[in-house]
DSSP file (Angstrom, degrees, kcal/mol; ACC not computed):
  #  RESIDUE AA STRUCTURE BP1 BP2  ACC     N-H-->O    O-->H-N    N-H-->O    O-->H-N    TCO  KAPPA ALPHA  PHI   PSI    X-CA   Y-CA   Z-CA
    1    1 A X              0   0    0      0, 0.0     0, 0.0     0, 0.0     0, 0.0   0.000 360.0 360.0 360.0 139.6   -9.5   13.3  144.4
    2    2 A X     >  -     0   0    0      1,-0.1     4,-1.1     4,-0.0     5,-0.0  -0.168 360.0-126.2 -53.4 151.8   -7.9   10.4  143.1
    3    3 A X  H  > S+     0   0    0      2,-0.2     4,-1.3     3,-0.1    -1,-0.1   0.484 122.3  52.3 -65.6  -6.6   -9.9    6.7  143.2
    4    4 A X  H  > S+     0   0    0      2,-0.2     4,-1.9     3,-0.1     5,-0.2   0.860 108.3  49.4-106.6 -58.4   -6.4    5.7  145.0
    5    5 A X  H  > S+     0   0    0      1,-0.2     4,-1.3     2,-0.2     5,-0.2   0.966 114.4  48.6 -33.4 -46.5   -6.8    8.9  147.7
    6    6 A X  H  X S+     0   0    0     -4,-1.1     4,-1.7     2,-0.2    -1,-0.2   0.874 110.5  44.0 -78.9 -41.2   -9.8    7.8  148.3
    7    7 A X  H  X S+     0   0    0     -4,-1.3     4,-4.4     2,-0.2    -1,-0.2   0.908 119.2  43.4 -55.9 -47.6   -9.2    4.2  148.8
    8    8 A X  H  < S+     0   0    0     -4,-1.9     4,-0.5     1,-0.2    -2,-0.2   0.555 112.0  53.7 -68.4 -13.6   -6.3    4.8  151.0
    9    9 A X  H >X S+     0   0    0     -4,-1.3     4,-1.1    -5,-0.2     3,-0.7   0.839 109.6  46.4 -86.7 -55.1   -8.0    7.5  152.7
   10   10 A X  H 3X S+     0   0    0     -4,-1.7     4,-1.7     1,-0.2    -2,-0.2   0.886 115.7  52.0 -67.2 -33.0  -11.0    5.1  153.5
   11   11 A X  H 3X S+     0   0    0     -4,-4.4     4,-1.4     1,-0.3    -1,-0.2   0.792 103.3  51.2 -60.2 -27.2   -8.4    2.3  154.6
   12   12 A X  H <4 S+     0   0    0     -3,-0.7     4,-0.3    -4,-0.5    -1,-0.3   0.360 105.0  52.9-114.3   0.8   -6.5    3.9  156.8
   13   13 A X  H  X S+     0   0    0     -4,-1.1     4,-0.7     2,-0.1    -1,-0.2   0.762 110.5  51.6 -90.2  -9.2   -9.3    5.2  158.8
   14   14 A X  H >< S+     0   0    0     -4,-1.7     3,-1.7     2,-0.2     4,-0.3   0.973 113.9  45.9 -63.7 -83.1  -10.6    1.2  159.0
   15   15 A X  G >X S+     0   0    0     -4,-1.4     3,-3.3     1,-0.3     4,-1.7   0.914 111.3  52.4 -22.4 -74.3   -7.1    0.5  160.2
   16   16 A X  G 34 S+     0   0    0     -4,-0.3    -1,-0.3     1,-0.3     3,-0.3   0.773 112.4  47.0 -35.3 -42.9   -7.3    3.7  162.7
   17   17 A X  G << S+     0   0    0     -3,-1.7    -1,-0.3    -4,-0.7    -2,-0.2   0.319  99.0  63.7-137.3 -35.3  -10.4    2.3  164.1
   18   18 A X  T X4 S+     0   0    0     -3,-3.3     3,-2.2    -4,-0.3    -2,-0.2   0.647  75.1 118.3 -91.4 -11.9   -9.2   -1.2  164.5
   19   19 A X  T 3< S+     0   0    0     -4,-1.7    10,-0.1    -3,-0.3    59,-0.0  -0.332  93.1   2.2 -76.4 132.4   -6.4    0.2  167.3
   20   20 A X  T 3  S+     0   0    0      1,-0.2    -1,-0.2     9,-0.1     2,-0.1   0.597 100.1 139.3  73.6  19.0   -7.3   -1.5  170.9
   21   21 A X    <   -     0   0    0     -3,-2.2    -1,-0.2     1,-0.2     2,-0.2  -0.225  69.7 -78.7 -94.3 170.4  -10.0   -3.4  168.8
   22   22 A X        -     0   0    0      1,-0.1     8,-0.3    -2,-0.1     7,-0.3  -0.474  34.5-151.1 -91.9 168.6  -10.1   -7.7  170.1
   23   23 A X  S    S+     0   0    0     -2,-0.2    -1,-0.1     2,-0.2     8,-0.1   0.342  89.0  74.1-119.5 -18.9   -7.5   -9.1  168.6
   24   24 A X  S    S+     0   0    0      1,-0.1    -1,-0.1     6,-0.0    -2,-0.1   0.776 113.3  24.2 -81.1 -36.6   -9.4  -12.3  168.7
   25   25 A X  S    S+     0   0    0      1,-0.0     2,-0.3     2,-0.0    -2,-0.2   0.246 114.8  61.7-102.9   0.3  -11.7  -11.0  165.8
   26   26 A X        -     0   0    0      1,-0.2     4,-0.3    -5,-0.1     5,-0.1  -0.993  51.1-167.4-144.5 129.9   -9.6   -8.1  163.8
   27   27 A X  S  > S+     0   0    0     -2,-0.3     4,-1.9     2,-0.1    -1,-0.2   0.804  95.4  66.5 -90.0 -10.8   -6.3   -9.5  162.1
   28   28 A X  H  >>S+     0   0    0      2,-0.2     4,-1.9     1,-0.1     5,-0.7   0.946 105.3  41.0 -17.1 -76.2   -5.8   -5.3  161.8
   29   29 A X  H  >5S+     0   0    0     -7,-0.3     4,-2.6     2,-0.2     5,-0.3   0.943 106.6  59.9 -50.8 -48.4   -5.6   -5.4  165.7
   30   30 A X  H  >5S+     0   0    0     -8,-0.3     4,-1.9    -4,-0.3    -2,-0.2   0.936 115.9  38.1 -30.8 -81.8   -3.4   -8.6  165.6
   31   31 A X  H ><5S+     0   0    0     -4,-1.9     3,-1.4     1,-0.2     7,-0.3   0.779 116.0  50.3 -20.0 -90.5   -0.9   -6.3  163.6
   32   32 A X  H 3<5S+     0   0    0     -4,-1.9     3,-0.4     1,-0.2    -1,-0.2   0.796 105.9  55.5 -27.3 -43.1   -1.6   -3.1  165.5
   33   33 A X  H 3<<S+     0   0    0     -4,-2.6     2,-0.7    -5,-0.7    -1,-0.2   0.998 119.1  34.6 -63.7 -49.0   -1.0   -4.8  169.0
   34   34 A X    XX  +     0   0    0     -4,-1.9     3,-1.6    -3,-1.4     4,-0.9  -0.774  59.4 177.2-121.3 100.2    2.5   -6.0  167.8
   35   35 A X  H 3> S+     0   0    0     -2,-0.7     4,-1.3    -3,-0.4     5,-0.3   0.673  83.8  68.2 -79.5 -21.2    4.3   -3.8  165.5
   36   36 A X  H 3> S+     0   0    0      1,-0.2     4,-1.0     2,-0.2    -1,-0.3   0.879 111.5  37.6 -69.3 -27.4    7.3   -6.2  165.5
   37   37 A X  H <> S+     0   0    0     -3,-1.6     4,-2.7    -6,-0.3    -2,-0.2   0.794 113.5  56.0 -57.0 -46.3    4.6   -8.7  163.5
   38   38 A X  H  X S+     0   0    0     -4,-0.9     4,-1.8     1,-0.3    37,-0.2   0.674 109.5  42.2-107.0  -8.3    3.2   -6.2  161.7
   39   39 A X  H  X S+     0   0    0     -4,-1.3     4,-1.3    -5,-0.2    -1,-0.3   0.796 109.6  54.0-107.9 -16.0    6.4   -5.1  160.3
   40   40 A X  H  X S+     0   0    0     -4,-1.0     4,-1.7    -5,-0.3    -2,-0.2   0.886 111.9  58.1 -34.6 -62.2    7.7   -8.7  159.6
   41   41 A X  H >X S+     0   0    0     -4,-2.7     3,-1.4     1,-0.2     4,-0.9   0.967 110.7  36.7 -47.5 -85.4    4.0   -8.5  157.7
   42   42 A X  H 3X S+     0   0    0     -4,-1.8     4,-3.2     1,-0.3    -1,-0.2   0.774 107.8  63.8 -39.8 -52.8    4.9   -5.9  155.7
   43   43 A X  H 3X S+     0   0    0     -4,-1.3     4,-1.1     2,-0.2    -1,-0.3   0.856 106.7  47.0 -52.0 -52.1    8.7   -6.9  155.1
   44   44 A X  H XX S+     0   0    0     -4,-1.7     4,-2.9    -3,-1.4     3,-1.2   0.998 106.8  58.5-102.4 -73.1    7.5  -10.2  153.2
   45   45 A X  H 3X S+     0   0    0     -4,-0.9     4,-1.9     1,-0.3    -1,-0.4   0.886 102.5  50.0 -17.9 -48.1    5.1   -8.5  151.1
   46   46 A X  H 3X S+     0   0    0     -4,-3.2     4,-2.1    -5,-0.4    -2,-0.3   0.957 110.3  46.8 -78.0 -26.4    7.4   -6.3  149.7
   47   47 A X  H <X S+     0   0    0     -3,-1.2     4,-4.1    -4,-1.1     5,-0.3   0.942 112.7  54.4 -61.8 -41.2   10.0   -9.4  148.7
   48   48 A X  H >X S+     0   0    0     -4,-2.9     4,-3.0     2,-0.2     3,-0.8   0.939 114.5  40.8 -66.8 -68.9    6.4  -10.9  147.3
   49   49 A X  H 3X S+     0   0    0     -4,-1.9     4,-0.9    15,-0.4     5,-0.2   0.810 121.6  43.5 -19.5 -65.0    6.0   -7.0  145.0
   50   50 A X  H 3X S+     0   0    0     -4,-2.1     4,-1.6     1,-0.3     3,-0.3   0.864 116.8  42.7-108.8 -33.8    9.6   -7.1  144.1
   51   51 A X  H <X S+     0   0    0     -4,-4.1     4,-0.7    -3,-0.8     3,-0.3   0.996 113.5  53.6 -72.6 -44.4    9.8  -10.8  143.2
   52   52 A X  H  < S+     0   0    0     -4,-3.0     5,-0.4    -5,-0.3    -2,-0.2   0.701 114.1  42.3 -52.3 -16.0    6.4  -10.5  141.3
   53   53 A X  H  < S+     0   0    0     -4,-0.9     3,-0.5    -3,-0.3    -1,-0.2   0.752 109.2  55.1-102.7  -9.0    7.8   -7.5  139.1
   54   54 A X  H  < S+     0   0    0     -4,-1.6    -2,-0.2    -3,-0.3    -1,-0.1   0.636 108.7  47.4 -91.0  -4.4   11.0   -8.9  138.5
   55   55 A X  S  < S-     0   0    0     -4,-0.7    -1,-0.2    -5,-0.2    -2,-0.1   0.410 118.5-114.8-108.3   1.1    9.1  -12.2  137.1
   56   56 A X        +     0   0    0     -3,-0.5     2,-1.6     1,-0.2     3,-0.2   0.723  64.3 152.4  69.5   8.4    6.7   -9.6  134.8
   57   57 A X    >   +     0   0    0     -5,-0.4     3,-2.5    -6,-0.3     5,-0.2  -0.288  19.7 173.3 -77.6  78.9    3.9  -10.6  136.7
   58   58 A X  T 3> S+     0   0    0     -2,-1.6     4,-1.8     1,-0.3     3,-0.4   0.636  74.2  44.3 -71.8 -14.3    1.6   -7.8  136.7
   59   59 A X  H 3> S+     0   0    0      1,-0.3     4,-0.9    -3,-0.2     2,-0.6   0.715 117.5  45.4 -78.3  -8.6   -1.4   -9.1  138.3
   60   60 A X  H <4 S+     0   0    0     -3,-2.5    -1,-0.3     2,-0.3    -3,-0.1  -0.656 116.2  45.4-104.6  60.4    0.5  -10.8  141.0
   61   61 A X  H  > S+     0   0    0     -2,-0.6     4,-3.5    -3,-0.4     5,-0.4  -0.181 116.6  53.1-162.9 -71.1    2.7   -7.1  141.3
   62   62 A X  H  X S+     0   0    0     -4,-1.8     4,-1.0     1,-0.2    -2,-0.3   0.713 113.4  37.9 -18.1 -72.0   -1.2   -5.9  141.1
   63   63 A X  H  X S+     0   0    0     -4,-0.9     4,-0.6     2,-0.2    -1,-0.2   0.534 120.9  49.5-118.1 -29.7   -2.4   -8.3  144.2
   64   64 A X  H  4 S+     0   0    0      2,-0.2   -15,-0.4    -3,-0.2     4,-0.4   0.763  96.9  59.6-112.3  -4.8    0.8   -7.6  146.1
   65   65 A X  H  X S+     0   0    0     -4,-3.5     4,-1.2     2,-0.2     5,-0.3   0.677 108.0  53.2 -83.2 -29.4    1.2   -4.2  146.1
   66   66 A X  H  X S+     0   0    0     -4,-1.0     4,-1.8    -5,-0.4     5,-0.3   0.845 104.5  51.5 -60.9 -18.0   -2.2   -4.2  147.9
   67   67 A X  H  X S+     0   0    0     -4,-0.6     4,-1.9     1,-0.2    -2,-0.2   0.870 115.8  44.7 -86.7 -10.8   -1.1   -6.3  150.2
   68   68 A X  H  > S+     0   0    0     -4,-0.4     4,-0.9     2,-0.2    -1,-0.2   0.846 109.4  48.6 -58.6 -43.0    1.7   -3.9  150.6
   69   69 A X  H >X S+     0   0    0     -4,-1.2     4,-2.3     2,-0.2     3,-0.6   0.923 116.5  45.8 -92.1 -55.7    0.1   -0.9  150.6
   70   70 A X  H 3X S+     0   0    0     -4,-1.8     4,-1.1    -5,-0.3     5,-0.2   0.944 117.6  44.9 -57.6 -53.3   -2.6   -2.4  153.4
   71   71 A X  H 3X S+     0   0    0     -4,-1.9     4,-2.1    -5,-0.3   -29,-0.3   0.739 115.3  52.8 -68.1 -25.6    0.5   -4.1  155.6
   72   72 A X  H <X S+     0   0    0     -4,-0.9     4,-1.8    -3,-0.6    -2,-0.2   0.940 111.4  42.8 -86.9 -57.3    2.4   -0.5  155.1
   73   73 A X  H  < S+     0   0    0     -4,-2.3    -2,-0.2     2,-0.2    -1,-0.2   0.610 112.1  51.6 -50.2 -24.3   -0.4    1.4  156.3
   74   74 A X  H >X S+     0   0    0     -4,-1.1     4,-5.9     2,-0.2     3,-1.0   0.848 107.9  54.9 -66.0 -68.6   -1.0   -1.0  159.2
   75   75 A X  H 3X S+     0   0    0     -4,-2.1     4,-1.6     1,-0.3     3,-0.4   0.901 110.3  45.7 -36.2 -80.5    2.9   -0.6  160.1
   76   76 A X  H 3<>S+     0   0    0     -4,-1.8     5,-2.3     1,-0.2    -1,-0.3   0.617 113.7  49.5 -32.4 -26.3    2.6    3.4  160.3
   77   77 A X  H <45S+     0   0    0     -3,-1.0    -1,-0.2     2,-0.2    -2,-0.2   0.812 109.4  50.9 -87.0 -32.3   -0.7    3.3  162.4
   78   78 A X  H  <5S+     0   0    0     -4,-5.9    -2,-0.2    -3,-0.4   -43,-0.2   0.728 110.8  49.6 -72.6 -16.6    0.8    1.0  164.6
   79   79 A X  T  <5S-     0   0    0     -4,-1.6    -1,-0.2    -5,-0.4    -2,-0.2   0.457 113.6-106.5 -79.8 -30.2    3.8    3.4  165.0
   80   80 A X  T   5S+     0   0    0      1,-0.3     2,-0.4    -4,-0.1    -3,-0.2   0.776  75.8 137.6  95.0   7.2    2.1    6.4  165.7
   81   81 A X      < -     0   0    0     -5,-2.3    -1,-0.3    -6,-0.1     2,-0.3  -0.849  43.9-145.1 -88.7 134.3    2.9    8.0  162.0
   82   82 A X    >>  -     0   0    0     -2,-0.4     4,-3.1    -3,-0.1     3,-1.9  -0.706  26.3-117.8-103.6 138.8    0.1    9.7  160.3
   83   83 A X  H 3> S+     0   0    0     -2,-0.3     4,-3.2     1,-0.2     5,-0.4   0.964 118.5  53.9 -48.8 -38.3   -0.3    9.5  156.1
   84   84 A X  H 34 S+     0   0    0      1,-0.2     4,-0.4     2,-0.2    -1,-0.2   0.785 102.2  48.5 -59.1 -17.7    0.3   13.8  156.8
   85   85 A X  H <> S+     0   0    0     -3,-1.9     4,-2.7     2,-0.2    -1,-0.2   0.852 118.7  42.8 -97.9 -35.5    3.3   13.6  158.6
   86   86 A X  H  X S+     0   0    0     -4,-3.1     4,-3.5     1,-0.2    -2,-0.2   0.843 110.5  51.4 -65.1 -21.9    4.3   11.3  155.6
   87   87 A X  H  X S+     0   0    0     -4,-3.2     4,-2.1     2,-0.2    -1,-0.2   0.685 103.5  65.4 -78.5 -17.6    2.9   13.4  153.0
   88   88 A X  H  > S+     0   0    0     -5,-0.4     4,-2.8    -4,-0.4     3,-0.4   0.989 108.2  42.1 -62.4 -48.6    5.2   16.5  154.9
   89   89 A X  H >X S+     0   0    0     -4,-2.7     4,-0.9     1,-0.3     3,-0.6   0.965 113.3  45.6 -71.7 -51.3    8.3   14.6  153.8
   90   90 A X  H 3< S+     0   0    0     -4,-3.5    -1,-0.3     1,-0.2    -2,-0.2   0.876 112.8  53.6 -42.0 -30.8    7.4   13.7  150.5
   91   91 A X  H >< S+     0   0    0     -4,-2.1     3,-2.3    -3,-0.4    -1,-0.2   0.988 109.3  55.2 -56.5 -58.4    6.1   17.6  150.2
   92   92 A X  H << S+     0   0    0     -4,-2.8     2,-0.9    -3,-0.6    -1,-0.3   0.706 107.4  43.7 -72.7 -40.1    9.8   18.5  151.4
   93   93 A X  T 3< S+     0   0    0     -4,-0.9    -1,-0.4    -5,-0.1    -2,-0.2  -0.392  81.8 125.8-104.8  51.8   11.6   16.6  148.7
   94   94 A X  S <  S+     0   0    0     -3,-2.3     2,-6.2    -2,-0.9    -3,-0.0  -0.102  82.4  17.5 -72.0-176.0    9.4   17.8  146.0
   95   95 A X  S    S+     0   0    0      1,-0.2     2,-0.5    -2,-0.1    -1,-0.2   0.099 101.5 127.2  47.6 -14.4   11.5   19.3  143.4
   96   96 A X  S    S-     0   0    0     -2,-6.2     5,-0.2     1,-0.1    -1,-0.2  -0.640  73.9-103.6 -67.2 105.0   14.8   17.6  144.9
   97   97 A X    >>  -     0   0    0     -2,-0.5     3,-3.8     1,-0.2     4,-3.0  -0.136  29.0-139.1 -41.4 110.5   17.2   15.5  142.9
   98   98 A X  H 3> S+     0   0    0      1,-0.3     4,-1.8     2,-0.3    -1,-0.2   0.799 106.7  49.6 -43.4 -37.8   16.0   12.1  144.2
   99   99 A X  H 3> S+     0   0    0      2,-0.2     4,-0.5     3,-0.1    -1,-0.3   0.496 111.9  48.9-107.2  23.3   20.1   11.2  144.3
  100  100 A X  H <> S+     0   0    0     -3,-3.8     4,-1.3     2,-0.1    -2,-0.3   0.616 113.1  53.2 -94.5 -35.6   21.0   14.7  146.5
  101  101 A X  H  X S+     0   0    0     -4,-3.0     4,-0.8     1,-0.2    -2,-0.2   0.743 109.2  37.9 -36.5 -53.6   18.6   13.8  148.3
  102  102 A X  H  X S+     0   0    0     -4,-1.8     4,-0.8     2,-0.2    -1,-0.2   0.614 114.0  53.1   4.3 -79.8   19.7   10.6  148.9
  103  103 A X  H  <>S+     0   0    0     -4,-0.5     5,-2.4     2,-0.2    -2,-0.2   0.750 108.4  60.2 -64.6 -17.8   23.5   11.7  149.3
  104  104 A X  H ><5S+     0   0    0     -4,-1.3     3,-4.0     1,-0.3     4,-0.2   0.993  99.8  55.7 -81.0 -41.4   21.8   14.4  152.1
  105  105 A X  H 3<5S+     0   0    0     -4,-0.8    -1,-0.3     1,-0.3    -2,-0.2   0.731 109.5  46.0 -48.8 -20.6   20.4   11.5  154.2
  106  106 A X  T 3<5S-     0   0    0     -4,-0.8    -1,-0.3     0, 0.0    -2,-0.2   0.531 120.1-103.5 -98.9   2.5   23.6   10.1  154.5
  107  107 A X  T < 5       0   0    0     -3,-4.0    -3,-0.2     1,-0.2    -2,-0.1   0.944 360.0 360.0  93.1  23.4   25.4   12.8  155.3
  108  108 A X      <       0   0    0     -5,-2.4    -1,-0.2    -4,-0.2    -4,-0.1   0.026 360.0 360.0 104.3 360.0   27.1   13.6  152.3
């Protein structure tokens, strides 16, 4: 197992853990209680990733694709999607041209 399975494995049961947790004391729970937040949360991280590679900063790309990765996991727990259910779709478009893929989600 990867050191990045393993982190993400250990996070997302802290996150899992934090659901119905006080709200007063966990900014996890904050998140979890209001998925419209927590996906707001997430949203601005990723502008902060995409602005930070597009400026070639790779420790700030580095620092905000954790914060991504943590706000991304947050989002999904808070949704009621499990990292398996995500890992099913990646499974299913293994071996799948990334742009048929693509063209299949839209419907052609």
């Amino acid at each position: 197992m990867s050191r990045f399975t393993e982190v993400i494995g250990r996070l997302s049961a802290t996150i899992e853990s934090r659901k119905g947790g006080d709200a007063s004391t966990s900014y996890t729970a904050q998140l979890l209680a209001d998925i419209d937040r927590a996906a707001k949360k997430m949203g601005e991280e990723a502008v902060e990733a995409v602005i930070a590679a597009a400026q070639g900063d790779r420790d700030a790309l580095t620092a905000e694709s954790a914060d991504l990765m943590y706000h991304w996991l947050v989002l999904i727990a808070a949704a009621g999607v499990s990292l398996d259910e995500v890992a099913e779709k990646l499974e299913a478009r293994e071996g799948v041209s990334g742009l048929a893929e693509k063209a299949a989600r839209k419907g052609g």
